[in-house]
C-alpha positions, 0 to 999 in steps of 0.5 A: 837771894836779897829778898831771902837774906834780908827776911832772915837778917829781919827776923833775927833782929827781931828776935833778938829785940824781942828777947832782950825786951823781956829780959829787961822788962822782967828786971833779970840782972843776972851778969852773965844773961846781960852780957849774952843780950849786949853780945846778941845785940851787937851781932845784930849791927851787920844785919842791920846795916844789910837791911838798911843798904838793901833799902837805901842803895847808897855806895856808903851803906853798902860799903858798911854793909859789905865790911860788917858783914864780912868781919863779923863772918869771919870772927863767928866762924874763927870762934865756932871753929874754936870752941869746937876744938876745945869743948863744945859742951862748955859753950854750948849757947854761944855754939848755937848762937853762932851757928844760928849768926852764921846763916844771915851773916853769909846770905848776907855777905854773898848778896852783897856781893851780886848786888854790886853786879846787878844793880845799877845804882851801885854800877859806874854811870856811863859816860863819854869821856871826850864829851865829859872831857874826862879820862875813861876808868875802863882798863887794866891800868892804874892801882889794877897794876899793882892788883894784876902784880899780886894775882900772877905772883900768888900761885908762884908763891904758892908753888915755891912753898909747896916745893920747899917744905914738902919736897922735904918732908916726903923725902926725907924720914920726916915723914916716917917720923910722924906717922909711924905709930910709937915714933916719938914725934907721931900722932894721929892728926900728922898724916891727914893734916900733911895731905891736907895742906897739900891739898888745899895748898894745890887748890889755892894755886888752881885757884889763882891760876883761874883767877888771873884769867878772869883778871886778864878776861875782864870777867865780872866774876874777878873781884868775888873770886879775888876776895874770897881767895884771900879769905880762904887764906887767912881761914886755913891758916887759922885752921892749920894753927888750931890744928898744929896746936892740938897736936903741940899744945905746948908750942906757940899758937901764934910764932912769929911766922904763922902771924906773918903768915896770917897778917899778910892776907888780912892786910891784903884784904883790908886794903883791896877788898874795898877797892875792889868793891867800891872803884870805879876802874874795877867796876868799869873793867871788869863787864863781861 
């Protein structure tokens, strides 16, 4: 997967000098074409940073490797998830562009990932503390306290959501309310979009479930799935606004709520993605 991620991202980058060589040795001034060049060059960096962390193994450049990577991820699926809500026909070359982004970005963001598993010069050095005269980082112990708290309270959180919110809805006439046809409050997108976050709601529990199993396990695949739940997170939160804004468009997009909602993955995931990627404790403890 490296080898095949770092070629895209490499003819991607390619591509996008080439182009916006032509563009400015043919003089083309035009402001809306400069401005698609400035914003192609721009997505390049996170691809550039890949290439350049696959090439020099360095703990900084895979650090900025692994975060570019990941926003830029992130804000290219929000944006294409966006225009396809409103009208694709409209953008339909940024729609392409992302969709061509979208590719490199992920390979990208899933090699970096094993990266950090396979290769050893991004692995903690063994040592022998009493030799080293120095405390041993393997175990459950220290800022993992604090990350162990977070994974055995999710799916409780999770779950008393659940509970409150759609205990009310199935029992009660909300329910019928939106999805009766003629109702005042109906419409087509209620009922499946009702299911859905269920569904998905369901999932993030099992989700969490397995995922303190591998905390508890010390299995070397908890540090990628601890990530990508609060990733998952923060993108159905972002799909259950675009949603509930096509069927109010006359509601707030972002209440007070749905952006508490929102920050408080993103926060997470600001502050433990790094240190899960880059702690030595976590790399040393989770082995097996």
């Amino acid at each position: 997967m490296k080898k095949f991620a770092f070629s895209l991202s490499a003819i991607v980058i390619l591509a996008v000098a080439i182009t916006a060589s032509t563009i400015l040795f043919n003089g083309i001034t035009d402001e809306n074409t400069i401005h698609g060049v400035l914003g192609a060059i721009i997505c390049t960096l996170p691809l550039i940073a890949y290439c350049i962390a696959v090439l020099r193994v360095r703990r900084g450049w895979y650090l900025v490797a692994t975060i570019t990577n990941s926003v830029f991820l992130a804000l290219a699926v929000v944006v294409t998830l966006l225009i396809l809500m409103d009208d694709p026909s409209v953008m339909m070359n940024l729609l392409l562009g992302l969709l061509v982004l979208i590719a490199p970005l992920a390979l990208n963001f899933f090699a970096l990932l094993r990266m950090r598993q396979s290769d050893s010069r991004l692995m903690p050095q063994s040592r022998n503390p009493a030799v080293a005269g120095e405390k041993s980082v393997e175990g459950l112990r220290g800022w993992l306290i604090l990350v162990g708290l977070g994974v055995v309270l999710s799916p409780l959180f999770i779950a008393t959501n659940i509970y409150k919110v759609y205990a009310e809805v199935f029992s009660s006439d909300v329910w019928q309310a939106l999805t009766s046809p003629g109702g005042a409050a109906y419409h087509a997108l209620w009922a499946p979009l009702v299911i859905s976050e269920f569904v998905a709601n369901s999932a993030l529990i099992l989700a969490w479930a397995y995922i303190a199993f591998l905390f508890f396990s010390k299995r070397r695949a908890f540090p990628l799935w601890f990530i990508a739940a609060h990733v998952a997170t923060v993108f159905l939160i972002v799909i259950d606004t675009m949603v509930v804004q096509h069927i109010l468009p006359e509601t707030p997009r972002l209440d007070p709520d749905t952006v508490q909602n929102f920050l408080r993955p993103i926060l997470a995931l600001s502050i433990w993605a790094p240190y899960m990627l880059m702690s030595k404790r976590v790399k040393a403890t989770f082995v097996r």
